[in-house]
C-alpha positions in Angstrom: -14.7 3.8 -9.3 -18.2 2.6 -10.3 -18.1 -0.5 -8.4 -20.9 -1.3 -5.8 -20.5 -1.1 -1.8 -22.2 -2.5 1.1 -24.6 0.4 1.0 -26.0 -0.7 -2.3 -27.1 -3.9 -1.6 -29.7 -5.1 1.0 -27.7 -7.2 3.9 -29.9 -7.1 6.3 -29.8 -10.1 9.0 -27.4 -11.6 6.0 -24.1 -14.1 6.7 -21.3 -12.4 5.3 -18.0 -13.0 4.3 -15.6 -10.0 4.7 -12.1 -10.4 3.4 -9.8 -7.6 5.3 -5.9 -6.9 5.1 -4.9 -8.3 8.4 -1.2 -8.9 7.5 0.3 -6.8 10.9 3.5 -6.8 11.5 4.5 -8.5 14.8 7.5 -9.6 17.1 9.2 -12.6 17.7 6.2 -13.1 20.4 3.6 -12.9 18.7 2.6 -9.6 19.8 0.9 -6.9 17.2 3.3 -4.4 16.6 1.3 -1.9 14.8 -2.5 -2.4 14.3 -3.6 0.1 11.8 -4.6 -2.4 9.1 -7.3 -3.7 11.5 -8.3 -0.2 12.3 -9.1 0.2 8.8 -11.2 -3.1 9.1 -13.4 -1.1 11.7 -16.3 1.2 9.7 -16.8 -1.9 7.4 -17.6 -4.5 10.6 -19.5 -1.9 12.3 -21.5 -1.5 9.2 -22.4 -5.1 9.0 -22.9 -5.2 12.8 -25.0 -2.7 12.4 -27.1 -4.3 9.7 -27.9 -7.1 12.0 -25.1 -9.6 9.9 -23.1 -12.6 11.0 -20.1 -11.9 10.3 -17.1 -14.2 8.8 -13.9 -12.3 8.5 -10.7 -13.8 6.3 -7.2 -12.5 6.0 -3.8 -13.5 4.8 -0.6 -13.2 7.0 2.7 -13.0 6.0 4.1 -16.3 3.6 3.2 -19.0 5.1 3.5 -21.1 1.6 0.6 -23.0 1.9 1.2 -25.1 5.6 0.0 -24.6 8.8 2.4 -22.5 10.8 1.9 -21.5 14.0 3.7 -18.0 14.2 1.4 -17.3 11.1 -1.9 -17.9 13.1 -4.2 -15.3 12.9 -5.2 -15.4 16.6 -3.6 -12.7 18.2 -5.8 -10.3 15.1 -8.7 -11.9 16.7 -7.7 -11.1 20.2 -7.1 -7.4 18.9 -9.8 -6.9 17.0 -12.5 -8.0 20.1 -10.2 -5.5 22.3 -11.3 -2.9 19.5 -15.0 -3.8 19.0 -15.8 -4.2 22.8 -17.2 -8.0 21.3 -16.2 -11.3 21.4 -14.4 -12.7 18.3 -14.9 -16.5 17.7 -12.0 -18.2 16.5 -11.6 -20.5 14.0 -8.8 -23.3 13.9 -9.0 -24.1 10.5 -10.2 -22.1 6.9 -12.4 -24.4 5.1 -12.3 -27.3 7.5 -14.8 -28.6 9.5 -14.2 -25.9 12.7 -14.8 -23.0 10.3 -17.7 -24.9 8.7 -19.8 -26.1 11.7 -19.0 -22.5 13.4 -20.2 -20.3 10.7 -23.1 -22.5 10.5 -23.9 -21.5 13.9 -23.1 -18.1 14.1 -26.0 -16.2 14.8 -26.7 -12.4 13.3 -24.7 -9.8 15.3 -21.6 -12.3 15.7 -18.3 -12.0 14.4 -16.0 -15.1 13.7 -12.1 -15.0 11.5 -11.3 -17.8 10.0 -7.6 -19.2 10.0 -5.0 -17.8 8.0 -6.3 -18.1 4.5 -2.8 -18.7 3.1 -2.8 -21.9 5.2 -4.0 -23.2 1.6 -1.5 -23.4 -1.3 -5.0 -23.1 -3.4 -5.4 -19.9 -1.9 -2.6 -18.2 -4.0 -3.5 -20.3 -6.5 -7.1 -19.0 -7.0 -8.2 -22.8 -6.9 -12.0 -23.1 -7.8 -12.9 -25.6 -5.3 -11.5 -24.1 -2.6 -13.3 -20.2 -3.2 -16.2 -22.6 -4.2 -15.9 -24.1 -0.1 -15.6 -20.4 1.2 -18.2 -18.7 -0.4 -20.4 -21.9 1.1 -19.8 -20.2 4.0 -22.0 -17.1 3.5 -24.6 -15.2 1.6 -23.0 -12.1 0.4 -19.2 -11.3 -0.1 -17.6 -8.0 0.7 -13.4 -7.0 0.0 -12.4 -4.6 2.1 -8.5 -5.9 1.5 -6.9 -3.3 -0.9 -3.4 -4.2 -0.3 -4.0 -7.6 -1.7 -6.4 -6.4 -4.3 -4.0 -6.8 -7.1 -3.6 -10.6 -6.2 -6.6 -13.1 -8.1 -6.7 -15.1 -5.0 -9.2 -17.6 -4.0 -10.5 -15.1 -1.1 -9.4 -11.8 -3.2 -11.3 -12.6 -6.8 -12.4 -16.3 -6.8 -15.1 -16.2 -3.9 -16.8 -13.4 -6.1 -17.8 -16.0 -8.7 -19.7 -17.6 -6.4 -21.6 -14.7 -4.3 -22.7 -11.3 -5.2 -19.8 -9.4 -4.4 -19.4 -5.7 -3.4 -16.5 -3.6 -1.6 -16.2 -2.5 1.8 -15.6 1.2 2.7 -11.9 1.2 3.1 -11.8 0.2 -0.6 -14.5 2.8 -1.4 -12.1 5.4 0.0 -8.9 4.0 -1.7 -11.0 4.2 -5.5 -11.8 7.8 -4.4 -8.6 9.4 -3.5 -6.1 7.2 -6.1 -9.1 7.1 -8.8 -9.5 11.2 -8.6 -5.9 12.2 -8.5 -5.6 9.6 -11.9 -8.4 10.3 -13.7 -9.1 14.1 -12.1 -7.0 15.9 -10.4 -6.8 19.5 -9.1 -3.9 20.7 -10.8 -1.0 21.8 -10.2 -0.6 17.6 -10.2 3.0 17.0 -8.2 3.6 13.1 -8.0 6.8 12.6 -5.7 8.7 8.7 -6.8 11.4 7.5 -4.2 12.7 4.2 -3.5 15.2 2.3 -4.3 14.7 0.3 -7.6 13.9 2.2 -11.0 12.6 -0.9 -12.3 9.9 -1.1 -9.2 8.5 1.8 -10.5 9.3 1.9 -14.4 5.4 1.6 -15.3 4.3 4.6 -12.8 6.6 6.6 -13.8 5.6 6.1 -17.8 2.1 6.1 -16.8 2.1 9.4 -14.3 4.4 11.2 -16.8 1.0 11.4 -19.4 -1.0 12.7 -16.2 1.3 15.0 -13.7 2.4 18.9 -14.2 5.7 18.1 -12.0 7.8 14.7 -11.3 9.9 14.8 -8.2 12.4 11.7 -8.3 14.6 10.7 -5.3 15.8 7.7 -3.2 17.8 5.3 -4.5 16.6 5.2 -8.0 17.6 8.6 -8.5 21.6 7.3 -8.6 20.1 5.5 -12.1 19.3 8.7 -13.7 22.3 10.7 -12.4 24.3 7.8 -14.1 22.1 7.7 -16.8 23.2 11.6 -17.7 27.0 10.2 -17.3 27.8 10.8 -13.4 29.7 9.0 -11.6 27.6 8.0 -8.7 30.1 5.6 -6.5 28.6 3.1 -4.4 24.7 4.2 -4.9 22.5 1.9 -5.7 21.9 2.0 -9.5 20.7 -0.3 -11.9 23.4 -0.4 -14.8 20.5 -2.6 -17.5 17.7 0.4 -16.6 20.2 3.2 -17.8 18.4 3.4 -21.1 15.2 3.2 -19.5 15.9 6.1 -17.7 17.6 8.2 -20.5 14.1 7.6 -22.7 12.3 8.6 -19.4 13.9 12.1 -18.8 12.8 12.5 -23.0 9.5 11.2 -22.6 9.2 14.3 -19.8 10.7 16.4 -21.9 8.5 15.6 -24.8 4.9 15.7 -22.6 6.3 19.6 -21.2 6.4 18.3 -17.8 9.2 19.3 -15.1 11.4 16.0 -14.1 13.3 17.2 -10.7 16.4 15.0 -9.6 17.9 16.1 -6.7 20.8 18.6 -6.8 22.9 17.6 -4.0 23.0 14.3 -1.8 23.8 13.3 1.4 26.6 10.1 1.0 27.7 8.0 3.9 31.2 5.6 3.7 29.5 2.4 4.2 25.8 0.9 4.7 25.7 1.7 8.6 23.3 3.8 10.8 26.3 6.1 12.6 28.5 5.7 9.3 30.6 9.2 8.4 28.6 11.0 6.1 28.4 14.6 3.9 26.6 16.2 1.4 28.2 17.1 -2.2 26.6 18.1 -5.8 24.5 15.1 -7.6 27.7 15.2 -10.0 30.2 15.0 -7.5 30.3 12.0 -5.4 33.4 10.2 -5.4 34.2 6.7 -6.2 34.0 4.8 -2.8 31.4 6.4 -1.0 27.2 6.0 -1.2 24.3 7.9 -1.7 22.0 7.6 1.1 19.9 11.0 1.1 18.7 13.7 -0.1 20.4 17.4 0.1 19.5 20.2 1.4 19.5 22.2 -1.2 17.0 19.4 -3.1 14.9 19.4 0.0 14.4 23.5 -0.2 13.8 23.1 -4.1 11.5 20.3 -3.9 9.5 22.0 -0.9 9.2 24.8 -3.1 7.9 22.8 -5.9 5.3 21.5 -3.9 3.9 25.2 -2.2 1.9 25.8 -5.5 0.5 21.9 -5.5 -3.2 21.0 -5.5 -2.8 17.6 -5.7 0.2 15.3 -4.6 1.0 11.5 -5.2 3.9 10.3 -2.8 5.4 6.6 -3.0 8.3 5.5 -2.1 11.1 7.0 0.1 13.7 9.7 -0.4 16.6 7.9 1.5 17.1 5.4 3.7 14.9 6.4 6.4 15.6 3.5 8.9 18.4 5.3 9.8 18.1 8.8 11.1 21.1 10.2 9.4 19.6 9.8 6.1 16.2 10.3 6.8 15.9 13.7 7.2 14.9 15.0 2.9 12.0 11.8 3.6 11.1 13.6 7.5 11.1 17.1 5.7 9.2 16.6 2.9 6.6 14.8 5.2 6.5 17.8 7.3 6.1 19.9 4.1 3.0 18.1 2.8 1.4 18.0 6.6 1.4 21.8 6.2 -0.1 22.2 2.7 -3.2 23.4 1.5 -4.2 20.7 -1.2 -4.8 17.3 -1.6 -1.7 14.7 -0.7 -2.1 11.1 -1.3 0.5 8.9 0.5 0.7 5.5 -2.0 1.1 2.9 1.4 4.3 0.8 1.9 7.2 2.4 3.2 6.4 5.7 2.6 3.2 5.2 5.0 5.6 3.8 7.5 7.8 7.0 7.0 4.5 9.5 7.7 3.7 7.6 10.6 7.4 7.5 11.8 6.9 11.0 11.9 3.6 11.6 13.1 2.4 13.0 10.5 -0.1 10.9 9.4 -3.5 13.2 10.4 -2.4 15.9 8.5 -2.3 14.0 5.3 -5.9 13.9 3.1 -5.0 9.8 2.3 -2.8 7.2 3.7 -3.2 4.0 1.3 -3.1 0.9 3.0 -1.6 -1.1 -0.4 1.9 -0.8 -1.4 1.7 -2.8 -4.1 -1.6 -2.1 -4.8 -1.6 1.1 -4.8 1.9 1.2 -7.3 -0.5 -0.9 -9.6 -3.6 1.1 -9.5 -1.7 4.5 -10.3 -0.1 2.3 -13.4 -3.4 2.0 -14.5 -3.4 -1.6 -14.1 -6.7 -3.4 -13.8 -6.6 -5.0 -10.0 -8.6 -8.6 -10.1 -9.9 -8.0 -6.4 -11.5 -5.4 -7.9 -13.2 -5.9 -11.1 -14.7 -8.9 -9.9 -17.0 -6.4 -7.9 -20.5 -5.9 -9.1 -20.8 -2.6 -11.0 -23.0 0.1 -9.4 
């Protein structure tokens, strides 16, 4: 929260090294699919442009596993991103080779260059010395602005900033506000909504939000866990059968702290894993031996909507079916369109409940979109996040 940004420290005419979340998806051509991630790049680079810097942006995409792989280049980002800025974007062809090297050398205040895929470089994930050592060389001053990788200690996440004074761009800034108040002060009522499919993806949130939140809503997939966990037969659902326990001492760990764990009451269930399978909704204690949970009821959806109506602040990770298909994405759609129209603060915790929000087109009415899945999960843990403390402290 206390951690110093680019308007703390003097970068005038400086060469700096900005390390963004450009991971975008794209198809099998090559073509950005969905650019919001370099949108979110945007107030930082217009800062430093405006500051008179040159400019060396860096970015991970995808696994490439430490080779050079074409469909992993970062060119078409650079293409984008000049689209964007109305500015030409020099290209790099390597990351620390001697194309980025002689380039940056020569790039002249009020330019922008990327570098190649930092990821290129096995010693990228493995926060090798050397290698940070080579791209801090680079530049005078580093800045993250790459939340969604900020709970990685890579070489261009953590490493560089034990070379270079190293401060946070503003779409980290905003992340440590919205995620940092609703943990450490939130208006209350305090509603965190957990979906998803996995308790064990979430085990530490949950145990961490259930000292912090008035009301836990629980659906998705893991929800089958605790309905088993209270002895239901839950068919085909998803459940894990070693996280039963886990579950059990959740639900009296809620109990104990006086705050108000809602499952859902009914759910939708579908024959088999298909988009235009045959589906219906029964009771959370009645679905029968061969068929699979896939939604949320309606009768959860009205409960939980009315949960939320007295909210201040709400946390939402994590889906409340299986959204992809449209059958089953309806509890997920209405409890979107539920936050959109409430008066409070809502904080949507990245990944795929981001990609549900903006499914639905929903995502200007929410107060916060995070643009780290993981990131995000870990922050709300309380987890200390490596890209992160290595900042300079205001």
């Amino acid at each position: 929260m206390s951690k110093k940004t680019v308007k703390d420290i003097d970068l005038k005419g400086k060469k700096v090294l900005v390390r963004c979340d450009f991971n975008v998806p794209m198809d099998e051509n090559q073509n950005i699919t969905d650019n919001t991630r370099i949108m979110a790049a945007l107030p930082t680079i217009s800062y430093l442009l405006e500051n008179d810097c040159a400019i060396i942006l860096s970015s991970h995409l995808g696994r490439p596993k430490g080779e050079f792989k074409p469909e992993y280049s970062l060119k078409p980002v650079a293409i984008e991103l000049a689209k964007l800025l109305g500015k030409e974007v020099i290209m790099a062809k390597d990351v620390i080779g001697e194309d980025a090297k002689t380039k940056a050398k020569n790039l002249q205040n009020g330019q922008i260059m990327l570098i190649e895929n930092v990821r290129f470089h096995k010693e990228e994930t493995d926060n090798d010395q050397e290698f940070a050592k080579q791209l801090a060389s680079m530049a005078e001053v580093y800045v993250n602005d790459a939340f969604g990788s900020a709970h990685r200690a890579h070489a261009s996440t953590e490493g560089v900033a034990q070379f270079l004074p190293a401060v946070s761009g503003f779409l980290i800034e905003k992340e440590l506000k919205f995620l940092g108040n609703a943990i450490t002060n939130p208006e209350r009522p305090f509603v965190a909504i957990l979906g998803g499919a996995k308790v064990s993806d979430k085990i530490g949130v949950i145990d961490s939000l259930l000292e912090k939140v008035d009301t836990l809503i629980i659906g998705g997939g893991m929800a089958y866990t605790f309905f088993k966990a209270q002895g239901y037969e839950v068919g085909n659902s998803i459940c894990e059968l070693d996280k039963i326990d886990l579950a059990t001492n959740l639900m009296k760990k809620a109990e104990e702290k006086g705050v108000k764990l809602m499952l859902p009451v009914d759910t939708k269930i579908g024959k088999e894993f298909k988009a235009d399978t045959e589906s219906k909704t029964v009771k959370y204690n009645e679905i029968p031996a061969n068929w699979e949970g896939f939604d949320i009821g309606e009768e959860s959806i009205k409960q939980f909507i009315e949960e939320l109506k007295n909210a201040k602040t709400v946390v939402w990770n994590g889906p409340l079916g299986l959204f992809e298909f449209d059958q089953f994405a309806i509890g997920t759609n209405e409890i979107a369109k539920a936050l959109a129209s409430l008066d409070c603060t809502t904080i949507i915790g990245g990944g795929d409940s981001a990609a549900a929000v903006k499914k639905a087109g929903l995502e200007d009415k929410m107060t916060h979109i995070s643009t780290g899945g993981g990131a995000s999960l870990e922050f709300l843990e309380g987890k200390k996040l490596p890209g992160i403390e290595c900042l300079q402290d205001k």
